[in-house]
C-alpha beads as a LAMMPS data file, in Angstrom:
LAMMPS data file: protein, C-alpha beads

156 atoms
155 bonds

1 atom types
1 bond types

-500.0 500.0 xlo xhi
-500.0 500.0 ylo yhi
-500.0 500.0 zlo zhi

Masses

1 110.0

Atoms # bond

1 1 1 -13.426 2.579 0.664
2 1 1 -10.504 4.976 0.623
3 1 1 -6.770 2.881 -0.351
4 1 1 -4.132 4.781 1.357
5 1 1 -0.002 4.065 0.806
6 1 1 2.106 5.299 3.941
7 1 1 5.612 5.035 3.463
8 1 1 8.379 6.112 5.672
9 1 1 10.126 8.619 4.351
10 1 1 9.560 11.318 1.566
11 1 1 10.342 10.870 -1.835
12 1 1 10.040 14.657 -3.733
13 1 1 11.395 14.226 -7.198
14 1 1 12.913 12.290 -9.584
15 1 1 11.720 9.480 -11.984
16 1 1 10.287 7.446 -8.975
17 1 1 7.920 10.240 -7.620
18 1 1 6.906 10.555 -11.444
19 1 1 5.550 6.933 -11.275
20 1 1 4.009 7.129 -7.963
21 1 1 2.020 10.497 -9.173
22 1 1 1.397 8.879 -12.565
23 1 1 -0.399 5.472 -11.103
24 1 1 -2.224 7.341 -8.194
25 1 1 -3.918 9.490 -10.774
26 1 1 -4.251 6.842 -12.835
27 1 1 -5.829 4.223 -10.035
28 1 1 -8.128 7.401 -8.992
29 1 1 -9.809 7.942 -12.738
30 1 1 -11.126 4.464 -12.428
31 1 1 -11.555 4.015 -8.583
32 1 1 -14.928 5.989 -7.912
33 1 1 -16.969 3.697 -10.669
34 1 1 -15.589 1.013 -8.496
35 1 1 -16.609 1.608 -5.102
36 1 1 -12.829 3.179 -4.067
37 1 1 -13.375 7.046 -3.065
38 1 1 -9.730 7.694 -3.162
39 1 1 -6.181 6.467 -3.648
40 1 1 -3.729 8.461 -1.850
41 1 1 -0.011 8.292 -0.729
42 1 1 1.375 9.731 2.737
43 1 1 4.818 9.696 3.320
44 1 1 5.926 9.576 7.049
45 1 1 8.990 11.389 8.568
46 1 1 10.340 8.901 10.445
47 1 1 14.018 10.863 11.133
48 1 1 12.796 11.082 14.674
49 1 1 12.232 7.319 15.611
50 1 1 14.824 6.402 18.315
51 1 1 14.286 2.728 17.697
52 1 1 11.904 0.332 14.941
53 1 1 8.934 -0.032 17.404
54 1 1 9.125 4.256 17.060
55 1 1 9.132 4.174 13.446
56 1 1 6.842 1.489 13.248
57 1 1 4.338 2.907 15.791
58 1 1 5.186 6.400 13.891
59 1 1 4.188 5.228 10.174
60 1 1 0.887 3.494 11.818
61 1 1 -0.088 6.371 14.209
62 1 1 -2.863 7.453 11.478
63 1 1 -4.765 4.122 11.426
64 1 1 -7.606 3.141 13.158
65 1 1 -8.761 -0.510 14.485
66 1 1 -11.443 -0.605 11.909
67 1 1 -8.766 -0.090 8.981
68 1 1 -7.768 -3.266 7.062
69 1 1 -3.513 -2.945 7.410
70 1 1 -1.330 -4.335 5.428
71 1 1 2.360 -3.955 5.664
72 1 1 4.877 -4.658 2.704
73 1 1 7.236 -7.325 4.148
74 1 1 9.527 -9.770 2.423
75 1 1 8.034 -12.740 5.016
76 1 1 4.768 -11.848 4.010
77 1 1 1.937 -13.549 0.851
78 1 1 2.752 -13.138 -2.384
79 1 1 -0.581 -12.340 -4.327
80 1 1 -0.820 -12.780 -7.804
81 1 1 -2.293 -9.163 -9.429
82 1 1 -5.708 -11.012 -9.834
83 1 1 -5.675 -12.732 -6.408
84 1 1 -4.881 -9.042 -4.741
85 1 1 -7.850 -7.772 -6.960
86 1 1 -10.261 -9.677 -5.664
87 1 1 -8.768 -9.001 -1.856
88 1 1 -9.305 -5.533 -2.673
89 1 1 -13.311 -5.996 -4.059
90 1 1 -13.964 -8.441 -1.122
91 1 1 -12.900 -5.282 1.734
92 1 1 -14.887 -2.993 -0.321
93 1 1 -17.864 -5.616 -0.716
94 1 1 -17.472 -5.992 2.917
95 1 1 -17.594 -2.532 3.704
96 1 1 -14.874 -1.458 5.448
97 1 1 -13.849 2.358 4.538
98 1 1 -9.790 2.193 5.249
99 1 1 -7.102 0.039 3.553
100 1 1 -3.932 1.143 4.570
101 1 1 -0.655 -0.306 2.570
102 1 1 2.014 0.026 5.133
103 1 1 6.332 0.320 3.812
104 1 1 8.570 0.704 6.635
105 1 1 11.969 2.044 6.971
106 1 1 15.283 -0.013 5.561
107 1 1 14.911 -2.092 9.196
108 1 1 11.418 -3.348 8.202
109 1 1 8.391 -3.237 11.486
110 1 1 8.929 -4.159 14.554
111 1 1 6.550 -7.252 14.847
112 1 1 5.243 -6.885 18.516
113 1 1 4.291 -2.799 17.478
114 1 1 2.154 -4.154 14.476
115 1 1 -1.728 -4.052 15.600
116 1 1 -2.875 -7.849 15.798
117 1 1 -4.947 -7.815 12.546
118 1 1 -2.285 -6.824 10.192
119 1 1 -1.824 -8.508 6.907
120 1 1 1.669 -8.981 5.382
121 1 1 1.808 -9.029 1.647
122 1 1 5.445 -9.464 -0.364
123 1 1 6.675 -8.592 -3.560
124 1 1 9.129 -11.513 -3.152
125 1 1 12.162 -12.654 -1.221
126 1 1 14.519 -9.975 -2.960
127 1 1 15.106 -7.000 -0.924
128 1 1 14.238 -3.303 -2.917
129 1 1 14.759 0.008 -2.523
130 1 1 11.651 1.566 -0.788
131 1 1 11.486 3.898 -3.995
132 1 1 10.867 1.227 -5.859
133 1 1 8.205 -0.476 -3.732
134 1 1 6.431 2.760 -3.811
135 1 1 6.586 2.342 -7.704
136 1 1 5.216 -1.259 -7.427
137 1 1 2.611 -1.046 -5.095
138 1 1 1.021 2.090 -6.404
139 1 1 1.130 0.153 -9.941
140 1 1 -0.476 -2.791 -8.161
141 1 1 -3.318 -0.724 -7.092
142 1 1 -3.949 0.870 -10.458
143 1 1 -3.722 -2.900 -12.017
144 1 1 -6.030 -4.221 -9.567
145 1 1 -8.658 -1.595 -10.149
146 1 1 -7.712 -1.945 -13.509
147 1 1 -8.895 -5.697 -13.739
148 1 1 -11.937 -5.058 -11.427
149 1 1 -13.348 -2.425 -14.386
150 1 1 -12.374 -5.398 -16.712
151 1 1 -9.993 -2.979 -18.699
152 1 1 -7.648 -4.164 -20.835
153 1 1 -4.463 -3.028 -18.753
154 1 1 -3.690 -6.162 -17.593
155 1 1 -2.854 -9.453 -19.355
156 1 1 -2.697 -13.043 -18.138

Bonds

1 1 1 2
2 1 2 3
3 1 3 4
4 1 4 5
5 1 5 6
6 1 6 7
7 1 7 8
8 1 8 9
9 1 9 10
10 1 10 11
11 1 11 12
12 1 12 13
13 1 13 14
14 1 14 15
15 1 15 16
16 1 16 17
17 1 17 18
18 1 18 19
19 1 19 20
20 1 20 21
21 1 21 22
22 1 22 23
23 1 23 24
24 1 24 25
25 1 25 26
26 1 26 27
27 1 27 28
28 1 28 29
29 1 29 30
30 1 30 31
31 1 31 32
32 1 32 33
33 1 33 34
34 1 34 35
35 1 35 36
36 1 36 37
37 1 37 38
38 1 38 39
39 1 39 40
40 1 40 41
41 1 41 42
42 1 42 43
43 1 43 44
44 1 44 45
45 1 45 46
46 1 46 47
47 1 47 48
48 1 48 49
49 1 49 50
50 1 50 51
51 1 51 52
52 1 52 53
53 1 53 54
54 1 54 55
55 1 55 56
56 1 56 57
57 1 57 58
58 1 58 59
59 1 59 60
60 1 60 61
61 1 61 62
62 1 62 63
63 1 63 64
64 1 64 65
65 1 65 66
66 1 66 67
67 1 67 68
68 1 68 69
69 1 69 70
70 1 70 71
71 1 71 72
72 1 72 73
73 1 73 74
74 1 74 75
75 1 75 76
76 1 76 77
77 1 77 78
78 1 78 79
79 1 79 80
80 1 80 81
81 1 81 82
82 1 82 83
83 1 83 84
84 1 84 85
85 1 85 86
86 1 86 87
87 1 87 88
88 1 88 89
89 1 89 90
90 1 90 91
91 1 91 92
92 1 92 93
93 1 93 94
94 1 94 95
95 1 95 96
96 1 96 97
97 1 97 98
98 1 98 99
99 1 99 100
100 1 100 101
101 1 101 102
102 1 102 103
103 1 103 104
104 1 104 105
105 1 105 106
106 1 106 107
107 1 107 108
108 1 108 109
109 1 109 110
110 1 110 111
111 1 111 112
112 1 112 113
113 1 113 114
114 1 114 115
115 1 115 116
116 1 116 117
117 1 117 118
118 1 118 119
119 1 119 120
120 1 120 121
121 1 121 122
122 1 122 123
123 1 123 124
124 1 124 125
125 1 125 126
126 1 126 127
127 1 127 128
128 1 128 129
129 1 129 130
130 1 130 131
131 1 131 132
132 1 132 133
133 1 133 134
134 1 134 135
135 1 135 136
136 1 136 137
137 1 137 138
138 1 138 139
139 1 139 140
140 1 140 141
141 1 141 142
142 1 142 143
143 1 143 144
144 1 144 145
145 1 145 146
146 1 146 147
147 1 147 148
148 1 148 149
149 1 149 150
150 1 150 151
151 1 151 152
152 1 152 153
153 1 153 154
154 1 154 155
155 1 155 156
């Protein structure tokens, strides 16, 4: 199974893009022993969406009805690291090739654009900068591969 992070909008330097890099390569030195081909990120230009359902259909436009989506949304299930661990194994266990980890723009997705099967996951009710969630879910990634190789990483 290939994990896949699209985010609108790009993000080329600074101390956030030094996170992002530093987790991805982290998540993909452990991810092959684990059944996970690849981690990757794909940033989205969404400067051309005239409206939400446009960006939303925009940052999705790469995914296919097999994929698992999940979009990043403050209405969404908040997983514990463990709990989105073992949602992680069970796709892989299951078989399915694509998970794609969905941010949208500062206006969120425009509900009736999302395909039918998409899963919502939140990092809370707060509201953060898209950098930042970029941060957080590549780290989430990394610790849930990190806890499926039983590695020390992460703590209870």
């Amino acid at each position: 199974m290939k994990i896949t992070i699209r985010a609108a909008s790009l993000i080329k330097s600074g101390p956030e893009r030094e996170l992002i890099t530093d987790y991805l390569k982290r998540a993909n030195g452990i991810s092959r022993n684990l059944g996970i081909t690849e981690v990757s990120e794909s940033a989205v230009d969404t400067r051309s969406a005239k409206s939400r359902t446009d960006e939303t259909n925009t940052i999705l436009s790469r995914t296919n009805p097999t994929d698992i989506v999940v979009i990043l949304d403050e209405r969404g299930k908040a997983l514990t690291s463990r709990q989105m661990a073992k949602q992680i194994a069970r796709w892989r266990d299951d078989g399915h090739r694509q998970l794609t980890i969905a941010i949208g723009g500062a206006d969120g997705f425009e509900p009736s654009a999302l395909p039918a099967n998409t899963i919502k996951w939140s990092f809370g009710i707060q509201t953060w900068p898209h950098k930042l969630v970029r941060v957080m879910i590549a780290e989430q990634i990394y610790r849930a591969l990190s806890i499926l190789a039983g590695s020390p990483y992460h703590r209870d």
